[in-house]
Steps between C-alpha positions, in 0.01 A plus 500: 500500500711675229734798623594731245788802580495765335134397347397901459714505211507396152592119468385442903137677397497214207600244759175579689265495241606203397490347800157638548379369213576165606310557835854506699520652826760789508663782719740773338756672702620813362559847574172609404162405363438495192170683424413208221548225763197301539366497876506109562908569518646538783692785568851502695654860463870419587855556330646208367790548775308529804595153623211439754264648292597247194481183747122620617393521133615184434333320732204269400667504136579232286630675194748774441493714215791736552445796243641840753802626303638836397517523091736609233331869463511557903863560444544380876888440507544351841188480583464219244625338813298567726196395351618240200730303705471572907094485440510170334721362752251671787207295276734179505535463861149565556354246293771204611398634834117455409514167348396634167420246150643694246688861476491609166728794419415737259900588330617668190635453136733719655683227652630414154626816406603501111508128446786338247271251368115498422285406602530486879431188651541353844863428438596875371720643721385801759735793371342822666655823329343783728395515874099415468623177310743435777280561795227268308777215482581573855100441587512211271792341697332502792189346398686189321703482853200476653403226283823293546410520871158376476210759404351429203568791266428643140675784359384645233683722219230726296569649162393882485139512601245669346113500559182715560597773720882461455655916470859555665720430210241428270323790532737693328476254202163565505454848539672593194337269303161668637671810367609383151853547610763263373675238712802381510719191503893491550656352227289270223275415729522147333526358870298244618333630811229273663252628766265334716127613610434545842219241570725267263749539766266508841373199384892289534498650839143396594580138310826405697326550802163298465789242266689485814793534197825636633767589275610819258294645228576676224156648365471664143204553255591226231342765209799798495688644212752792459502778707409698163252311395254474775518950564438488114173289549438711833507833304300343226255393761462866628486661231641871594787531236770379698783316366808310617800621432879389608764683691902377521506309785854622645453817512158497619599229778736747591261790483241364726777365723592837565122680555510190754758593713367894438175422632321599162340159357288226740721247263722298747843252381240215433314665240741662301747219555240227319262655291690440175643152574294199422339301851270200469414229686426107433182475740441157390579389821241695651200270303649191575467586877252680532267455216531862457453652144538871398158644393639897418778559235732778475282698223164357692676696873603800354153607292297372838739748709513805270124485456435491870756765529274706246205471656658566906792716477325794607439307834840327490655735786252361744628138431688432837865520600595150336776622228391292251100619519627870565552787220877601477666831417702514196755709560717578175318232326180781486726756245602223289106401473440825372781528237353192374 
């Protein structure tokens, strides 16, 4: 039996269908039910701090994969906390207390912040820069604690996902490409910027557990080029008019650091703190261990996302409350979209 938290939203739903497709047992606990979750899962509605509630769910279960979390665009200040950090420890204790095989933790790029030295590896430093990043690191600590002390853990550090059904962030990208409107990068935009699909990534998750592999990994598409490059190839792809054009990245760092703090952009310190540097990752170690390879590359994830996009985003508000499968108001960002 495979437990999944938090598998109503957008990486946990993956989780499940991948599990599903290799005829695994599993039970989700959540805060509420997806409407696309097959009926063979079990259900557990419960917050991921509700201590007794956490233990019941995890009895019976042999694998853990640990996906409840607040995101960058939830803007949750403390209650990063809460959920990111207290949650995980509340998922911890449960699962040493259930005798689980493997608790595989779903954690962030985040944890790297803007990294000295590319590309990431296992032995890059964890440098946070904003409070997401830090309560992911926090999360993270606990898991590899729990690991020193005898559960057998995986934590796992995602590149930005993308996929079939993906809008928060993204759907911004895509709308005004669906509108022939230009987009923008900060800067050149001759970063390096490496995504990862969603199934891509389930499947690590769903792999270290049935591996029985503990350890950290650092999963990336291995087929990425400049930030530039691949929204020139997505505009192509669509096909509406829409170009890519470059802002100065000071000032407009500063400028959407200050519609932040106003309340007028869903931007939070994450995005507009990374989006022009560079951020790859060596995933090498990933195959060895795994026998994992990439099938989606940056180019191949954004065209399959934009055209679902195009052909459900007049459904999109009825995706759920995960942030990540949920449309997003854009604020400020809306008047710039039409002076473009």
């Amino acid at each position: 039996m495979h437990l999944v938290t938090g598998g109503s939203g957008y990486v946990g739903s993956a989780i499940v269908r991948g599990l599903l497709a290799r005829q695994q047992r599993v039970r989700v606990l959540d805060l509420w039910r997806s409407p696309d979750l097959p009926e063979e899962v079990e259900y557990v509605e419960a917050d991921i701090n509700d201590a007794p509630a956490v233990r019941r769910a995890m009895q019976g279960v042999e694998y853990v994969h640990h996906n409840v979390a607040l995101v960058p665009i939830a803007k949750a200040g403390e209650r990063f906390w809460k959920v990111n950090v207290d949650g995980t420890r509340v998922a911890l204790e449960a699962a040493r207390a259930e005798g689980v095989r493997m608790f595989a933790n779903m954690s962030s790029s985040a944890v790297f912040g803007r990294p000295r030295a590319l590309p990431v590896t296992l032995d890059t430093p964890r440098e946070p820069i904003e409070i997401y990043g830090r309560a992911k690191k926090a999360a993270e600590d606990l898991v590899l604690e729990a690991g020193e002390a005898g559960l057998p853990v995986a934590s796992i550090r995602p590149r930005t996902v993308i996929g079939t059904g993906r809008l928060g962030i993204f759907q911004i990208l895509f709308d005004w490409i669906k509108d022939g409107a230009n987009v923008f990068v900060l800067g050149s935009g001759a970063n390096e910027l490496q995504f990862v699909q969603m199934d891509d990534l389930a499947a690590v998750s769903v792999l270290a557990c049935l591996k029985e592999q503990p350890g950290l990994y650092n999963v990336g598409t291995d087929r990425y080029g400049t930030l530039r490059g691949d929204l020139e190839a997505l505009c192509a792809h669509a096909g509406t008019g829409s170009k890519v054009k470059s802002l100065p990245a000071g000032p407009t760092v500063g400028t959407l650091r200050l519609l932040d703090k106003m309340g007028l952009s869903p931007l939070g310190p994450y995005h507009y703190m990374t989006y022009h540097k560079p951020l790859y990752f060596d995933s090498a170690h990933v195959t060895d261990r795994l026998g994992w390879t990439p099938r989606f590359s940056n180019q191949d994830m954004l065209k399959d996302s934009y055209d679902w996009y195009v052909a459900n985003y007049d459904a999109k508000a009825a995706s759920g409350t995960s942030a990540h499968k949920s449309p997003v108001k854009q604020g400020a960002l809306r008047l710039m979209k039409r002076l473009t």
